[in-house]
N, CA, C and O of each residue as an XYZ file, in Angstrom:
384
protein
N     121.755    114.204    120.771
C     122.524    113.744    119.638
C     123.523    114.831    119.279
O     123.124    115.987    119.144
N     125.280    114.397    119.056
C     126.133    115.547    118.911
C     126.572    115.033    117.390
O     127.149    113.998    117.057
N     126.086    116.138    116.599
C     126.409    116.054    115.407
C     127.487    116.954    114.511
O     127.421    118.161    114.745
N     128.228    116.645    113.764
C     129.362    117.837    112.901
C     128.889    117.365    111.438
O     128.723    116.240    110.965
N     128.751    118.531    110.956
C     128.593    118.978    109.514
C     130.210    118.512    108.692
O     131.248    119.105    108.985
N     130.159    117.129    107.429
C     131.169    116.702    107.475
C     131.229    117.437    105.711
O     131.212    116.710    104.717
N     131.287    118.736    105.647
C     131.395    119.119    104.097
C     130.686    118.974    103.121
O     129.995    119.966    102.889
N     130.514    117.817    102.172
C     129.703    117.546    101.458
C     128.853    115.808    101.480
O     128.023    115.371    100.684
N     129.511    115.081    102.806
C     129.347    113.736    102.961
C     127.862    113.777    104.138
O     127.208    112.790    104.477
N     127.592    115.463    104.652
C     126.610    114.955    105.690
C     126.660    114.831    106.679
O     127.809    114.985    107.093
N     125.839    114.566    107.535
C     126.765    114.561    109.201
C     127.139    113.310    109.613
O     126.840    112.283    109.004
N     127.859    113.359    110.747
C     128.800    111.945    110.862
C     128.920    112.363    112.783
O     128.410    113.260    113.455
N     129.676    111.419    113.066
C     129.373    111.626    114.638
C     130.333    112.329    115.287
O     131.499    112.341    114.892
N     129.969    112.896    116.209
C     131.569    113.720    116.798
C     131.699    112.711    117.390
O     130.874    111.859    117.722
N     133.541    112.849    117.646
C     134.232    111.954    118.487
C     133.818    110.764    118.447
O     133.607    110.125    117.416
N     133.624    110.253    119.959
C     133.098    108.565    120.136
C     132.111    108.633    120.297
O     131.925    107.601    120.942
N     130.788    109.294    120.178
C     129.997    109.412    120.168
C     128.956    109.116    119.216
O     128.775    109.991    118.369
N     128.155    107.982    119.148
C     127.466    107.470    117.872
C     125.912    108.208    118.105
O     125.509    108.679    119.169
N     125.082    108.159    116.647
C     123.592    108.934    117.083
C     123.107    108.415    117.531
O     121.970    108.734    117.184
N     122.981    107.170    118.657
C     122.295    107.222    120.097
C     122.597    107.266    121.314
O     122.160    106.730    122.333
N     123.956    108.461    120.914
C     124.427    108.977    121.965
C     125.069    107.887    123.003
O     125.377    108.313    124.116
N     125.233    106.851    122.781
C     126.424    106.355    123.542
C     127.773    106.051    123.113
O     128.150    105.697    121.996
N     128.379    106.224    124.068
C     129.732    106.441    123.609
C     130.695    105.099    123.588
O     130.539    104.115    124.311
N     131.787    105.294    122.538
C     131.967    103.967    122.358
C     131.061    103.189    121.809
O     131.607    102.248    121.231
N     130.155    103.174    121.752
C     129.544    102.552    120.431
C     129.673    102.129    119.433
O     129.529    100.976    119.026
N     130.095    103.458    118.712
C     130.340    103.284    117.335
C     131.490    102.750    117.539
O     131.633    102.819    116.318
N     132.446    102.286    117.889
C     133.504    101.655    117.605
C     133.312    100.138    117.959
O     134.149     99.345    117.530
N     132.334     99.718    118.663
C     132.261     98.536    118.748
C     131.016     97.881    117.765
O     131.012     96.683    117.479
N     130.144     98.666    117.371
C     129.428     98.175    116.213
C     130.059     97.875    114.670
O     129.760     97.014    113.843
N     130.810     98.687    114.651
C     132.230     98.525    113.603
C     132.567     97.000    113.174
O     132.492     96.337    112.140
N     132.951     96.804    114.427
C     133.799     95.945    114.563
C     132.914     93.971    115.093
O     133.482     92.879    115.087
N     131.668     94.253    115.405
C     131.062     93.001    115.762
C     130.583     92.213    114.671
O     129.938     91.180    114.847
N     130.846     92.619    113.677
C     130.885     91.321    112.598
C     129.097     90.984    111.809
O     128.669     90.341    110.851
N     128.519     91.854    112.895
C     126.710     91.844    112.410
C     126.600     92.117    111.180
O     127.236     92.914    110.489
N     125.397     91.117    110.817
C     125.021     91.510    108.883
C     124.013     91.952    108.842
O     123.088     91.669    109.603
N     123.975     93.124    107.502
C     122.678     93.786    107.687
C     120.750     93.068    107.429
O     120.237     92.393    106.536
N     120.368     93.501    108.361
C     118.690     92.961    107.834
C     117.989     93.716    107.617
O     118.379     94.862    107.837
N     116.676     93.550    107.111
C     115.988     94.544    106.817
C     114.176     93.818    106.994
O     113.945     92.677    106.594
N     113.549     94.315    107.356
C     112.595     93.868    107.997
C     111.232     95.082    107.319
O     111.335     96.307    107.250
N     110.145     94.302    106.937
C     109.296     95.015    106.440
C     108.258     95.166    106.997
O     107.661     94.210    107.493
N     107.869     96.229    107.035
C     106.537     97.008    108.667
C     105.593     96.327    108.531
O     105.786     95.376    107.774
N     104.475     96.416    109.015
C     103.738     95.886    108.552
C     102.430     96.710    107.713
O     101.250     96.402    107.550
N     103.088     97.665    107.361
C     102.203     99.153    106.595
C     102.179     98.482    105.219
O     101.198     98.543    104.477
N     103.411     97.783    104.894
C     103.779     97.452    103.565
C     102.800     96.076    103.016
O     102.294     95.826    101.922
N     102.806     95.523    104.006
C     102.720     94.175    103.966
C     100.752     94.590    103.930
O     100.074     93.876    103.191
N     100.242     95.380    104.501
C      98.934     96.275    104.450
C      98.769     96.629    103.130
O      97.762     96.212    102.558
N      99.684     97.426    102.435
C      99.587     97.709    101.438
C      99.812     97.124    100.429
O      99.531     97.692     99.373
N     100.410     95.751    100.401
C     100.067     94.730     99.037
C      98.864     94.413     99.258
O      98.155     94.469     98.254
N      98.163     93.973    100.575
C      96.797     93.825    100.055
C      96.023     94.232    100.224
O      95.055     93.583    100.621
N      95.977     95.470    100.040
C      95.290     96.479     99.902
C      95.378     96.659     98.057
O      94.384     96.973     97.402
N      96.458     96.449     97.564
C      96.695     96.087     96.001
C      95.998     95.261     95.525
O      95.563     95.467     94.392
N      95.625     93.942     96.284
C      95.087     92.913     95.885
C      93.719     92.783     95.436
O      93.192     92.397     94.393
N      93.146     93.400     96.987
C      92.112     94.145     96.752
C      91.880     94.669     95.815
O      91.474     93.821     95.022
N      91.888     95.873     95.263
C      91.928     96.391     94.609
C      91.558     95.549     93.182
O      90.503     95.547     92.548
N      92.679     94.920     92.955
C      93.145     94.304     91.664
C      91.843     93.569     91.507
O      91.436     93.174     90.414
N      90.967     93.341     93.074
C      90.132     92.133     92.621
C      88.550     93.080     92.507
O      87.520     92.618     92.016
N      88.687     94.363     93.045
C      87.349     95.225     92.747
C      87.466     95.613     91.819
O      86.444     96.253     91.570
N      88.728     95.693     90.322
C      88.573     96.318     89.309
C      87.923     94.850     88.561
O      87.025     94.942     87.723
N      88.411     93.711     88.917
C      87.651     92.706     87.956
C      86.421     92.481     87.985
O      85.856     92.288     86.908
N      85.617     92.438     89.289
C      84.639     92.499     89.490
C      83.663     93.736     88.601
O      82.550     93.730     88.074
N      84.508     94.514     88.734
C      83.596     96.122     88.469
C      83.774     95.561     86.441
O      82.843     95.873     85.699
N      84.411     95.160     86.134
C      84.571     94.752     84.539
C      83.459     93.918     84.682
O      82.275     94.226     84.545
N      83.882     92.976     84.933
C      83.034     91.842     84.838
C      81.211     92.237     84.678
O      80.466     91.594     83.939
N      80.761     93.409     85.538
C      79.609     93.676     85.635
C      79.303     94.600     84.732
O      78.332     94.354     84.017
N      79.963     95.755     84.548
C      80.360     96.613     83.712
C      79.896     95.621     81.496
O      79.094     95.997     80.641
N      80.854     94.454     81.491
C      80.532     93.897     80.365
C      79.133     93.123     80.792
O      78.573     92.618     79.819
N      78.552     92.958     81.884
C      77.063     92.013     81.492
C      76.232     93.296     81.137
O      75.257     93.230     80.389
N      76.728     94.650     81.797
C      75.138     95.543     81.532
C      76.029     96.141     80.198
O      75.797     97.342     80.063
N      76.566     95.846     79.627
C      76.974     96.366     78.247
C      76.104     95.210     77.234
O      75.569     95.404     76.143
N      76.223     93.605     78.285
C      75.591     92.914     76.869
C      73.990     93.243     76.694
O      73.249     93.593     75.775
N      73.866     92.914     78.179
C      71.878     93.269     78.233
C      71.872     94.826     77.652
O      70.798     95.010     77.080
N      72.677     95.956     77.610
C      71.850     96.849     76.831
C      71.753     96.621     75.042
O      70.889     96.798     74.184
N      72.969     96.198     75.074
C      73.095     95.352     73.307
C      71.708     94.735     72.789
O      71.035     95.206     71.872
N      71.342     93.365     73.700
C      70.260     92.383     73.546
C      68.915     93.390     74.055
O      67.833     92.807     74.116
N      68.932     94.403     74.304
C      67.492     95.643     74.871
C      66.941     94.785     75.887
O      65.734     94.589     75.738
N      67.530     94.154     76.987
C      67.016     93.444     77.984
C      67.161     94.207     79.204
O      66.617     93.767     80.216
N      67.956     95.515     79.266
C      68.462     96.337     80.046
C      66.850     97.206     80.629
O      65.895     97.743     80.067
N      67.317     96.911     82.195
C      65.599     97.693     82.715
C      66.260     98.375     83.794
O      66.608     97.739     84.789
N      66.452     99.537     83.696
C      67.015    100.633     85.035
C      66.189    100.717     85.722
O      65.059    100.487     85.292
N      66.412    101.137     87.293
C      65.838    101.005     88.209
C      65.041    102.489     88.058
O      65.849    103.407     88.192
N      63.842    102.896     87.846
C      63.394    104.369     87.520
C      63.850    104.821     88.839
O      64.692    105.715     88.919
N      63.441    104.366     89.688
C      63.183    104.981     91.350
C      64.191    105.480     91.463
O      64.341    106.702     91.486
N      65.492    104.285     91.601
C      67.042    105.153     91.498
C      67.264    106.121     90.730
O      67.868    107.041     91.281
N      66.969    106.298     89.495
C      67.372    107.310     88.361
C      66.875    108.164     88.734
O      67.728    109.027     88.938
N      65.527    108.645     89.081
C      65.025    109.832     89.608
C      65.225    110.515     90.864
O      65.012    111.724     90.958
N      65.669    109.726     91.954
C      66.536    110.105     93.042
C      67.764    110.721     92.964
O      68.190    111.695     93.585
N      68.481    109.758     91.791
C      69.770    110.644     91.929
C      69.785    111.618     90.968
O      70.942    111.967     90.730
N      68.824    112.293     90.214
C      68.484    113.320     88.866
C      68.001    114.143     90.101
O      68.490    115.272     90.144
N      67.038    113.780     91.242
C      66.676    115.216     92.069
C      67.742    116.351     91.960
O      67.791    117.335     91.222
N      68.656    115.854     93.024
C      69.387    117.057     93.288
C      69.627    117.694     92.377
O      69.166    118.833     92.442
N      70.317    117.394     91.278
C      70.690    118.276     90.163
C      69.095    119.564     89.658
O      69.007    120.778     89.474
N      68.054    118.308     89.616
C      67.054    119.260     89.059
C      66.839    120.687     89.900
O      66.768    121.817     89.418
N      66.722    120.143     91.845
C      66.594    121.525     92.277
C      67.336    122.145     92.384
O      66.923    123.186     92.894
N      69.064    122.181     92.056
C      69.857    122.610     92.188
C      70.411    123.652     91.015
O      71.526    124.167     91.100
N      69.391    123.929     89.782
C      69.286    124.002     88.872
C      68.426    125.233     88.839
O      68.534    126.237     88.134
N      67.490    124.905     89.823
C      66.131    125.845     89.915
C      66.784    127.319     90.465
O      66.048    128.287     90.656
């Protein structure tokens, strides 16, 4: 790729020479009348739903979030001991 430093606009192409290096190029892309497109990867198109997702594990996580808010309200709330004391280990020997 032959490039010139054009002042404050950036680089631009020497001569007839366009940046993929064929020549004459740029003068005929100029001039063929093509309209621009634009085309979206498919990273993007990944990443709305990957949003979606999302959007739909925060409702879920509410949704469950307000039932163990009501059962602790109504004292119907029964934690799993086994779990609670498993995950209290580490801290306890970590402590020691």
């Amino acid at each position: 790729m032959v490039d010139k430093i054009m002042g404050n606009k950036g680089f631009g192409p020497l001569g007839n020479v366009n940046r993929t290096g064929n020549a004459g190029a740029a003068k005929k892309s100029a001039g063929a009348g093509k309209t621009d497109r634009v085309d979206f990867s498919s990273a993007l198109k990944n990443a709305s739903k990957t949003q979606a997702t999302n959007q739909t594990r925060e409702t879920a996580r509410a949704e469950k979030l307000q039932a163990l808010k009501a059962q602790i309200e109504s004292g119907t709330y029964q934690p799993d001991l086994e779990k609670v004391a498993s995950s209290l280990l580490p801290f306890l020997v970590q402590d020691s």
